[in-house]
Structures are given as structure tokens and as C-alpha cells.
C-alpha positions as CSV (number, residue, x, y, z in Angstrom):
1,X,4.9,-43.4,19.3
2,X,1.5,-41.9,20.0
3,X,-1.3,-43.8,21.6
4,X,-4.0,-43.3,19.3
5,X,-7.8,-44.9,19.9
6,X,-9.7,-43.9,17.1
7,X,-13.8,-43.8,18.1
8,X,-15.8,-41.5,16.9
9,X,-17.1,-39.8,20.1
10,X,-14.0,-39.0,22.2
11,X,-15.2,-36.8,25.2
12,X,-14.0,-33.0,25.3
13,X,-10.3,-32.4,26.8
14,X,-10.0,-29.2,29.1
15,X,-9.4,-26.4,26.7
16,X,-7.0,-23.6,27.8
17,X,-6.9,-20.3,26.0
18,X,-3.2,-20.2,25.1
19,X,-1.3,-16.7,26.4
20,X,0.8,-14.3,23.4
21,X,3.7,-16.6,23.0
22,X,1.5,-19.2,22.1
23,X,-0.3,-17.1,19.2
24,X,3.4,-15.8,18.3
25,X,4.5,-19.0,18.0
26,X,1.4,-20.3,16.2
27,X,1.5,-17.8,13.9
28,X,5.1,-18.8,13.0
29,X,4.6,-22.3,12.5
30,X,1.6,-21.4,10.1
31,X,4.0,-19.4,8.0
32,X,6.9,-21.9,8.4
33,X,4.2,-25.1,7.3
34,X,2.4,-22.8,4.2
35,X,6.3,-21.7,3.0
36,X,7.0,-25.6,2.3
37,X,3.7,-26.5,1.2
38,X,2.5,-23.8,-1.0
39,X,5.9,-22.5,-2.6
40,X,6.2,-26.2,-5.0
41,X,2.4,-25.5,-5.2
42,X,3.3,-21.6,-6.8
43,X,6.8,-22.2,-8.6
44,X,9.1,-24.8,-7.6
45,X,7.1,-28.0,-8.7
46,X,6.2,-26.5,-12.1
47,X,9.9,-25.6,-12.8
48,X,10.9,-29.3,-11.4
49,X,8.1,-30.4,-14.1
50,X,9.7,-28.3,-16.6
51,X,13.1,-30.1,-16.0
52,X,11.7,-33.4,-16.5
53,X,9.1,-33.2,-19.7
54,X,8.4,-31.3,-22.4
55,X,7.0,-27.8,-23.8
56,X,4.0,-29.5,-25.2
57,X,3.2,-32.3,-22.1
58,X,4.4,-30.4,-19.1
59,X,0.5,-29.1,-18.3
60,X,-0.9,-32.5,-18.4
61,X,2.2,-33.6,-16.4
62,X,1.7,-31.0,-13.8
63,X,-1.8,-31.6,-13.8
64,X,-1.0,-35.1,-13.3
65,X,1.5,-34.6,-10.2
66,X,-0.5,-31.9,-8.4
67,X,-3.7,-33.7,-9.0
68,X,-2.7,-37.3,-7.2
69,X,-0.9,-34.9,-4.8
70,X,-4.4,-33.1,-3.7
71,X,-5.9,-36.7,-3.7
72,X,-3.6,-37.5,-0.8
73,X,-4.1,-34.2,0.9
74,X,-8.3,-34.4,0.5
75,X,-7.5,-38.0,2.5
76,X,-4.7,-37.4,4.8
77,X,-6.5,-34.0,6.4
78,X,-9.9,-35.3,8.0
79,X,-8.1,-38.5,9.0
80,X,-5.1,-37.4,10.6
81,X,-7.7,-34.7,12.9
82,X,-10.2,-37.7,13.4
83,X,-6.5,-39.4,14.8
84,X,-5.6,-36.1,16.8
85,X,-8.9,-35.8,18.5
86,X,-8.7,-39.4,20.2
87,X,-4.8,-39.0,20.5
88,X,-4.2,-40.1,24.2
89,X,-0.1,-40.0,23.9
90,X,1.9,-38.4,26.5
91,X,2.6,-35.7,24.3
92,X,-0.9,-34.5,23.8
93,X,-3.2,-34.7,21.2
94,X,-1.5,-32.5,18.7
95,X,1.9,-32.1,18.8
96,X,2.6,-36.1,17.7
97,X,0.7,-35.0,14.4
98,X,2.8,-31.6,14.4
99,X,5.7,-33.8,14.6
100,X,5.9,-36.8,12.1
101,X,3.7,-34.1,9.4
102,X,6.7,-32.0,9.6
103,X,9.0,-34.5,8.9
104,X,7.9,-36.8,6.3
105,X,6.3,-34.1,4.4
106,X,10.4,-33.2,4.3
107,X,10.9,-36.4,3.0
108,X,8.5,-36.1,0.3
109,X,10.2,-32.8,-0.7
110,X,13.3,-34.3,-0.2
111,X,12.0,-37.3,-3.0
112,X,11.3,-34.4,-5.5
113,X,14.4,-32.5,-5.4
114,X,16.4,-35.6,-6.6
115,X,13.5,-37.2,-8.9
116,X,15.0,-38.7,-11.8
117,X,11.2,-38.5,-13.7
118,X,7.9,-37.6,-13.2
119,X,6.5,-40.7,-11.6
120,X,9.1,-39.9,-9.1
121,X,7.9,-36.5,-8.7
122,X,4.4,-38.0,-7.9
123,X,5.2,-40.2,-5.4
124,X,7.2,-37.5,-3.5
125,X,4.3,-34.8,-3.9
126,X,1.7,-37.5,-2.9
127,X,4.1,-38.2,0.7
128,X,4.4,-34.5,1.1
129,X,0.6,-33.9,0.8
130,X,0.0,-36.5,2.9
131,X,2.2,-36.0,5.8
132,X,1.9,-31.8,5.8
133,X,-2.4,-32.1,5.9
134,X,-1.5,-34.1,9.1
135,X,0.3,-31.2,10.1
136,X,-2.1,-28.7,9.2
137,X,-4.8,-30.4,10.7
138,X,-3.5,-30.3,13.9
139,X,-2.6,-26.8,13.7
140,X,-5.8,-25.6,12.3
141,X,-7.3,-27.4,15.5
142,X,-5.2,-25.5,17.5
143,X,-7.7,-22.6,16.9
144,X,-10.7,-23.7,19.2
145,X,-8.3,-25.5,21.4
146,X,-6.2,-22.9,22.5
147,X,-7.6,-19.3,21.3
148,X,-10.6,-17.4,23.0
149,X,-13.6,-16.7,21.0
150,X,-13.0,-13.2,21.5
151,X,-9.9,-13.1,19.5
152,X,-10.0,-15.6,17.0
153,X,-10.9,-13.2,14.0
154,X,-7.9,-11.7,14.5
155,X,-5.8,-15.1,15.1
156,X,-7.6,-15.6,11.8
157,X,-6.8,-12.8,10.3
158,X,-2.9,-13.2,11.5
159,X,-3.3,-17.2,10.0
160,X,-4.6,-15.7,6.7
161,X,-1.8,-13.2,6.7
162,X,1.0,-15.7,7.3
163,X,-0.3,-17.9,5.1
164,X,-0.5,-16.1,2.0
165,X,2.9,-14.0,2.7
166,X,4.3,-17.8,3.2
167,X,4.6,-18.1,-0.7
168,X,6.2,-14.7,-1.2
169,X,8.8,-16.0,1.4
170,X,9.1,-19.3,-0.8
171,X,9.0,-17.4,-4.4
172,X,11.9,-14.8,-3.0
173,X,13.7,-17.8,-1.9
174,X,13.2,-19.5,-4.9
175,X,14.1,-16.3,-7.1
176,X,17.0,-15.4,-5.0
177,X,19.0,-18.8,-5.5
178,X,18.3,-18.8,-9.2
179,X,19.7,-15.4,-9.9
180,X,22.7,-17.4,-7.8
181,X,22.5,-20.0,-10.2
182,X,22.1,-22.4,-7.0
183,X,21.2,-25.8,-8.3
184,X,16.9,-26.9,-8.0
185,X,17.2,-29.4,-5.0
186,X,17.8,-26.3,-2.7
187,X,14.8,-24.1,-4.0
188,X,13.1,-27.7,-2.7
189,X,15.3,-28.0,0.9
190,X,15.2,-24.9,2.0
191,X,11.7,-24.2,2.8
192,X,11.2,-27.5,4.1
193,X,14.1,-26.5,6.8
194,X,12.2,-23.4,7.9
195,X,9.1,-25.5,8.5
196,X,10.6,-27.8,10.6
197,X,11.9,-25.0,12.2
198,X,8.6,-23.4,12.8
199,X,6.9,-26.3,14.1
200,X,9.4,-27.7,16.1
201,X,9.5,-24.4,18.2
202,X,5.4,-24.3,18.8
203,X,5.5,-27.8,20.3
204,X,8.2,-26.4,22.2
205,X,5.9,-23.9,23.9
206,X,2.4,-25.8,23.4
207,X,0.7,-26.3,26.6
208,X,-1.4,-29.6,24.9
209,X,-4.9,-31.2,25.4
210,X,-4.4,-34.3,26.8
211,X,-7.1,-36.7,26.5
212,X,-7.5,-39.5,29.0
213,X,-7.4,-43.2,27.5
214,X,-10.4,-44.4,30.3
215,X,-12.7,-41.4,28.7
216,X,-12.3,-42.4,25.0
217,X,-14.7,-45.1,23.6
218,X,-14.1,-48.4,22.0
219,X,-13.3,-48.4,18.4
220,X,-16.4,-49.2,15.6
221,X,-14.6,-49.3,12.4
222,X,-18.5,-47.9,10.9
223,X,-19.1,-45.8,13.3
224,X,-15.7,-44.4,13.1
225,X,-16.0,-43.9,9.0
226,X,-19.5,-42.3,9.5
227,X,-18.2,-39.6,11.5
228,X,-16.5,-38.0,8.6
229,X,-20.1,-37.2,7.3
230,X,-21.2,-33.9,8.3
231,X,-24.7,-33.9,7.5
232,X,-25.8,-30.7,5.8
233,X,-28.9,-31.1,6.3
234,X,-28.1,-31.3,10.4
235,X,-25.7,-28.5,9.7
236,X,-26.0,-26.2,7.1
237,X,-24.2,-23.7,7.9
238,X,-21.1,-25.8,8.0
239,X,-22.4,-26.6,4.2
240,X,-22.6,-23.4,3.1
241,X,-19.0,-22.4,4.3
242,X,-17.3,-25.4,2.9
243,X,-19.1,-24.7,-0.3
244,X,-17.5,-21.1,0.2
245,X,-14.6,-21.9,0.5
246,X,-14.3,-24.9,-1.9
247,X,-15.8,-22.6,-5.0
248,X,-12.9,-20.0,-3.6
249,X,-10.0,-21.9,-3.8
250,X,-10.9,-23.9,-6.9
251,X,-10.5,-20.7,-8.7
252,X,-7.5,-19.6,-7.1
253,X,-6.0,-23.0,-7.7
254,X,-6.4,-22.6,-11.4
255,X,-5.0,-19.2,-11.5
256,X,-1.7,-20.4,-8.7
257,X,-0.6,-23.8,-10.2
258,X,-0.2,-22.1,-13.4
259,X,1.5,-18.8,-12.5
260,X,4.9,-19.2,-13.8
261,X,3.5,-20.9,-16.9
262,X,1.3,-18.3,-17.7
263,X,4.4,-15.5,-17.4
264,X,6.3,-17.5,-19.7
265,X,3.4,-18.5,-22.4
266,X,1.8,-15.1,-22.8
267,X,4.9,-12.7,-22.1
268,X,7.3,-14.8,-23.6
269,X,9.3,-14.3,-20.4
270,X,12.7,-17.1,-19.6
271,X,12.2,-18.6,-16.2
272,X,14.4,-16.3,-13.8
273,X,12.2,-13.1,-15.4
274,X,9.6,-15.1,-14.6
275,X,10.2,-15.6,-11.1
276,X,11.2,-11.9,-10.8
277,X,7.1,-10.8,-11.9
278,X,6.2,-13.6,-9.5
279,X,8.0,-11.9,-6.8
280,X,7.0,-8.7,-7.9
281,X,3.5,-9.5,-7.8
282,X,3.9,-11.5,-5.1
283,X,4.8,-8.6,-2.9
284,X,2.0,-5.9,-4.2
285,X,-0.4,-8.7,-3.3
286,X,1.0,-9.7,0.2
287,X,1.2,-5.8,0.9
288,X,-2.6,-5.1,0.1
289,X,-3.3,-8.7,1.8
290,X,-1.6,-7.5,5.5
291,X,-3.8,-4.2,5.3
292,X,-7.0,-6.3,4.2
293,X,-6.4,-9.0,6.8
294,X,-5.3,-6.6,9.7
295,X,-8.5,-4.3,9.0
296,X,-10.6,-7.4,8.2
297,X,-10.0,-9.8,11.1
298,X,-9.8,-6.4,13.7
299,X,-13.4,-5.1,12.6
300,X,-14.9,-8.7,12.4
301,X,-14.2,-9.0,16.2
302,X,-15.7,-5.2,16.4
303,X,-18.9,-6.1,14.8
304,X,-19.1,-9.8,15.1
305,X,-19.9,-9.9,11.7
306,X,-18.5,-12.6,9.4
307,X,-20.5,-13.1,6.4
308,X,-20.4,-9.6,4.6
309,X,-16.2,-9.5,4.8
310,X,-16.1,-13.1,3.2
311,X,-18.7,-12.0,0.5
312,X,-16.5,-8.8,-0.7
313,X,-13.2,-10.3,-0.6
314,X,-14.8,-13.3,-2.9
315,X,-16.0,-10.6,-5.2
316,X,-12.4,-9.1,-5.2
317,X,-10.7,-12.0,-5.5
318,X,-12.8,-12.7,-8.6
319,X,-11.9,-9.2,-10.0
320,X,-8.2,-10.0,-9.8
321,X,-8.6,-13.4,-11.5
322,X,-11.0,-11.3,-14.3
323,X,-8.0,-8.8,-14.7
324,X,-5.4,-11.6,-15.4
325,X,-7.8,-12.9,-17.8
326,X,-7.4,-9.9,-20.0
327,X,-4.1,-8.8,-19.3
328,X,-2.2,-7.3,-22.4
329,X,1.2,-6.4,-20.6
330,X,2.4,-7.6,-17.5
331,X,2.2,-4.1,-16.4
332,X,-1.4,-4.6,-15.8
333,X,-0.9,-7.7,-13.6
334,X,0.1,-5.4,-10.8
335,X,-3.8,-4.0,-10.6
336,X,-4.9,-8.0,-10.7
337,X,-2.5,-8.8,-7.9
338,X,-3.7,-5.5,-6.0
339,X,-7.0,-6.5,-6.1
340,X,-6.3,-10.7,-5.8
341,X,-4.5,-9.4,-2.5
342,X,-7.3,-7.1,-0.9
343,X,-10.0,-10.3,-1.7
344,X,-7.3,-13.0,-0.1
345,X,-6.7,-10.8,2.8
346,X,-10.6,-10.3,3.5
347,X,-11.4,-13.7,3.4
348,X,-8.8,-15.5,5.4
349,X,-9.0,-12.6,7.8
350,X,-12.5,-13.9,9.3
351,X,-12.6,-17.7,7.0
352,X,-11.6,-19.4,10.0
353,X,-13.2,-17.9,12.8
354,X,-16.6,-17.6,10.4
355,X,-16.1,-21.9,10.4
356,X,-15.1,-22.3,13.9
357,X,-18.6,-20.2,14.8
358,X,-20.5,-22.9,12.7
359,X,-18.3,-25.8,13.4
360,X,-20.5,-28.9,14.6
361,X,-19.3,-31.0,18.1
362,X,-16.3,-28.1,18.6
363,X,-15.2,-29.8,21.7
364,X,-15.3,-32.9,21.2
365,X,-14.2,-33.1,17.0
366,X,-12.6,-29.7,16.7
367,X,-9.7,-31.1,14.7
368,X,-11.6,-34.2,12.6
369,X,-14.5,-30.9,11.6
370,X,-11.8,-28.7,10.6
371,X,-10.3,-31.8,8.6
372,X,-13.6,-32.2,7.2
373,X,-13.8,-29.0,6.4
374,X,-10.0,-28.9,4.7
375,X,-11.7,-31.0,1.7
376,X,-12.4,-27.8,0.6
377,X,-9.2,-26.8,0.6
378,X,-7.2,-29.9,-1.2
379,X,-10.3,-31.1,-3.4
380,X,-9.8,-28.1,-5.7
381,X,-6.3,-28.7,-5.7
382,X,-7.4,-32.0,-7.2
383,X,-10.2,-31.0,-9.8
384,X,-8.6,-27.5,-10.9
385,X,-5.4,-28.9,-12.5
386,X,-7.3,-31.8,-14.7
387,X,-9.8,-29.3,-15.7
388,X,-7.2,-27.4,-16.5
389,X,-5.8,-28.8,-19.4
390,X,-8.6,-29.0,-21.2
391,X,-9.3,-25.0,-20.0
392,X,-6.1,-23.9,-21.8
393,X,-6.7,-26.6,-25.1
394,X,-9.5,-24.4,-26.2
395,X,-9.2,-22.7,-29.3
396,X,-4.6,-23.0,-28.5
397,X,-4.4,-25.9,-31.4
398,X,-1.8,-27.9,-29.4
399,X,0.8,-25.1,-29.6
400,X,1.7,-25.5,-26.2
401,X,0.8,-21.5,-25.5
402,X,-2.5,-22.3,-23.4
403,X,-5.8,-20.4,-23.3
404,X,-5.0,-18.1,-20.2
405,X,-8.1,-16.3,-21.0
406,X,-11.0,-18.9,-20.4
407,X,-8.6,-20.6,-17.8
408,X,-9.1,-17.4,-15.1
409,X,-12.4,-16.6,-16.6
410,X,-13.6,-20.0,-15.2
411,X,-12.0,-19.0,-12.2
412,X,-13.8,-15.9,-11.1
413,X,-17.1,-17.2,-12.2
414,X,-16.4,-19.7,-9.9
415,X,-14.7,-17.4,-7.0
416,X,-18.1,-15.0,-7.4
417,X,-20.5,-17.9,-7.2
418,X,-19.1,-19.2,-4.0
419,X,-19.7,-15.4,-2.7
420,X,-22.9,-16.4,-3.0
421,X,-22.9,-19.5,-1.2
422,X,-21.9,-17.6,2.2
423,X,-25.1,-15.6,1.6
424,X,-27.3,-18.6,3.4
425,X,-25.3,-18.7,6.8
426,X,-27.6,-18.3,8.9
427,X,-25.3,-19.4,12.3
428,X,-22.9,-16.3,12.0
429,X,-23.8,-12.6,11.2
């Protein structure tokens, strides 16, 4: 059981700059997390929902599971790094959060392969958000703790990369067993297997901070709760990138829980031709992400500019969403996943090295920040599918075929305007 003392001003740990194996490996366990977290996120959860309701109520009820589920996740991440950075267990700080995320977020999974009903389903996503954020916060701390400034636009880059082929993995998965007729629970168990897998071997080769129980100050439950407040007034450019992001992913998050939806409503397509144009696209988009990423995180580190890649790969990723607005025939998805890809890739190429240049108190809160900062990420998750809904009501007349139209319209607006945001960094070129 880990040690934890949880003040707000725990004194900085030696930080060592971890060698090759150690990015391999973090790498992996990036791609092994995002595989279990994201693939329900893209596919799996929405065909479980589609089991268990109806034509007419399974947007609301996806809406309703993924929405409590990105409650949990905009909770559990900031707390669970506040917990790693003042984590004095033998272990290290992070690999006790590595370890019992991993798991129980299996268990959640676990709940939803065998849910009986929805409010099942819910309680299993909401124990999967929970306990995977822990994991990802400590991984996403891993960044300053372990990889030299030098390099961390392309460990970045290599994070963005793993983490948006992780859903390609999980969709082929997912496609592969249907076409096998292989029963739902395993399109749930398998990814969850890899992840375990992936993390399990990190913490196998993680050389860990360990933080010293006489260095860490008493616990103030106020003092403690204040420290998830990262003024933006103190630091704005920590502001300006979580708005970035946030405005980012809040239009991707209305285009990706309803993919497999919008395949079937507008195309008329049955659920394994569905998942074959997911994995289709899927591909094209991972393809164009790898060369956008590589390219993106490589000449980030050249020029140590950050804010002008994260501006045009918003604008693209906007473009994409614009094209599946106005798609006619899923042939013209492919351009919209081309163009979704080369904006993805960009952005996560040099997000995370753009946040770790701004981040406030990196040695001492590195993983508590990044927490903070991974509101952005699982608040849209929240907000996106309950405006949702009413997105694809408009003008639909309660047919059950939604309004895919306004739905990614919203989206880029949104994508483009958080371009915008990352204009007033003034902390990183």
C-alpha cells in the first residue's frame, strides 16, 4: 500500500533523465493505457449501448454513460497527481498510481462487458475513468520527471503518435472479432489485457522519484484543495494552453463518441460495415498522424517553436470535422480523416512539451499541474455528449437519424477558436 502524505508543497525529488529503454517502454504503456481507454470511448461503449436501449434513446443513453464517466475522469486526474507528487512509498511516486489505475480501470471494463442495463454500464465506465486518469496522470508526469528538455517534443510527438494509433489498434480489434462473430465482452477484455501488459512492463524498468517522508509537509485539508487552483492570472500561459486544448478536444469529442452512429444514421451502414469505415478511416488518419507527428515534434525541437505547429494542426483538425459535416458519400470521409489526422498529429506532436514549458512549480507539482491541466482533456468528454443531443435534435423530428451536420459544424468552430487561444502564449515561442 503506498505511503501517501498529501500537502500541497512537497519539496522536488532528484529527477533523472530516463535512458532509450525507458522512452521505449513509455511509449508502450501510453499506447497500451489509450488502447483501453479510448477504444469504448470510439466503438465498443456505443455498440454496448446499442445492446442495451433503443434506436430512438441510445444518444441520450450514451450521452448519459459517457458524460458521468468524464465526470469521474475530470476528478480522479488532478487528484490522483496531487497523491503521486507527495507519494513517499517504497515503490516511488508513480508506479503505485501506474499500478492500482491499471487494474481497477480493468475492473470497470470488466463491469461493462457483462452489464445487464445501462445503469450498469455507468457505474463500470465511471470506475474505469476513474482508475485509468490515475494512471494517466502518473504517466503524463513521467514527462518532466524522467525526459530531458531537449527531447521532449519529440517524446511528445512519439505520446501523440501512440496515442491516437491506440484507437486504430482497439477499432481493428474490435472489427476483427466481429467479423469472427466473437461475443461483445471480448471487444471489452482484450484491450484492457494489453494495457495491463503495457504498464506493468514500464514499472518493470522505471527508475522512480522517491520522495522522502521527513521532506514532505504536514497535511492542511485547505491548503491542500487550493492547490488545485492554477491561477491564470499568476499564470497565463498555463491558461491559454488549457483553454487550447479544452476548445480542441471538445470538438473532437463530439465528432469521436458518435462515430459509429454517424456511419450507421447517414450511410445506412449495419454495425460490422460500420466498423469496417471506422477502421478504414482509422488507418488513413493514423498514417497522415505518424508523418505529422514525426515531422512536427522533430522540427519543434529544431526551432524551439511551439505555438505556430499547435495553431495549424487546430485549423486542420477543424477542416476535417468541416468535411464530415458535409459528407455526401463515405467516400469523401477519407479526405476528412486525411486532414483530422495531419491536425491530431501536429498538435500532440508539441501539446505536451508546449504545457510542460509553461507548466507552473514543474518540480515540485509536475504531476498534480499536468492533472490540472487533464481537465481539459475529460471536461469535454463531459459537456460534448449532453450538448450533443440536443446538437443532433435540430431540425431531425425525433426520427432517431441525428443532425450530423450542425453536430461537427459546432465542432470545428470550436477546434478553430481554440487555435486562437494559443495565439496569447507568451512563455513558449
Amino acid at each position: 500500500m503506498a505511503s501517501i502524505d498529501s500537502s500541497p508543497a512537497a519539496v522536488a525529488a532528484p529527477r533523472r533523465a530516463g535512458g532509450t529503454g525507458l522512452v521505449v517502454a513509455y511509449v508502450m504503456a501510453f499506447f497500451a493505457l489509450y488502447v483501453a481507454l479510448l477504444t469504448p470511448v470510439m466503438s465498443t461503449l456505443a455498440l454496448r449501448v446499442s445492446v442495451l436501449s433503443t434506436p430512438e434513446g441510445r444518444a441520450g443513453d450514451l450521452a448519459l454513460v459517457t458524460g458521468v464517466g468524464a465526470f469521474f475522469a475530470f476528478v480522479a486526474n488532478p487528484l490522483a497527481g496531487a497523491l503521486s507528487d507527495r507519494t513517499t512509498s517504497r515503490l516511488g511516486m508513480r508506479r503505485p498510481w501506474l499500478l492500482w489505475g491499471v487494474l481497477l480501470g480493468s475492473v470497470g471494463i470488466t463491469i461493462i462487458a457483462f452489464a445487464p442495463n445501462i445503469a450498469v454500464v455507468v457505474v463500470g465506465w465511471a470506475i474505469a475513468q476513474t482508475a485509468f486518469n490515475g494512471t494517466q496522470a502518473a504517466l503524463q508526469a513521467l514527462l518532466p520527471d524522467q525526459v530531458d528538455a531537449l527531447l521532449r517534443a519529440r517524446v511528445s510527438g512519439w505520446l501523440g503518435i501512440a496515442q491516437n494509433l491506440a484507437p486504430l489498434a482497439g477499432i481493428g480489434i474490435a472489427a476483427w472479432l466481429t467479423a469472427q462473430g466473437t461475443g461483445s465482452v471480448w471487444l471489452l477484455l482484450l484491450p484492457t489485457f494489453l494495457a495491463i501488459a503495457g504498464v506493468v512492463a514500464l514499472v518493470a524498468v522505471l527508475r522512480d522519484r522517491h520522495l522522502d517522508p521527513a521532506d514532505v509537509e504536514p497535511f492542511h485539508l485547505g491548503r491542500f484543495l487550493a492547490g488545485f487552483w492554477v491561477s491564470p492570472r499568476k499564470h497565463p500561459d498555463f491558461g491559454w494552453a488549457f483553454a487550447g486544448r479544452f476548445l480542441l478536444l471538445f470538438g473532437f469529442a463530439l465528432y469521436n463518441s458518435y462515430q459509429v452512429y454517424f456511419l450507421q444514421d447517414r450511410f445506412g451502414m449495419d454495425e460490422p460495415t460500420a466498423l469496417g469505415w471506422q477502421l478504414r478511416l482509422m488507418v488513413l488518419q493514423a498514417a497522415v498522424l505518424l508523418l505529422a507527428g514525426s515531422a512536427g515534434g522533430a522540427l519543434s525541437d529544431r526551432t524551439g517553436r511551439r505555438k505556430v505547429f499547435v495553431i495549424v494542426s487546430t485549423i486542420l483538425a477543424g477542416a476535417g470535422l468541416l468535411v464530415f459535416a458535409f459528407a455526401g458519400a463515405p467516400a469523401h470521409l477519407y479526405l476528412g480523416a486525411a486532414l483530422f489526422g495531419a491536425g491530431l498529429g501536429a498538435y500532440f506532436a508539441v501539446d505536451l512539451a508546449l504545457v510542460t514549458d509553461v507548466l507552473p512549480n514543474r518540480e515540485t507539482e509536475a504531476a498534480k499541474n499536468m492533472g490540472v491541466f487533464n481537465i481539459a482533456n475529460a471536461l469535454p468528454q463531459s459537456l460534448a455528449p449532453a450538448l450533443a443531443p440536443t446538437l443532433l435534435a435540430v431540425g431531425s423530428g425525433g426520427t432517431g437519424s441525428g443532425n450530423y451536420t450542425a453536430l461537427f459544424l459546432v465542432g470545428a468552430v470550436v477546434a478553430v477558436v481554440g487555435a486562437v487561444s494559443t495565439m496569447f502564449i507568451k512563455g513558449a515561442r
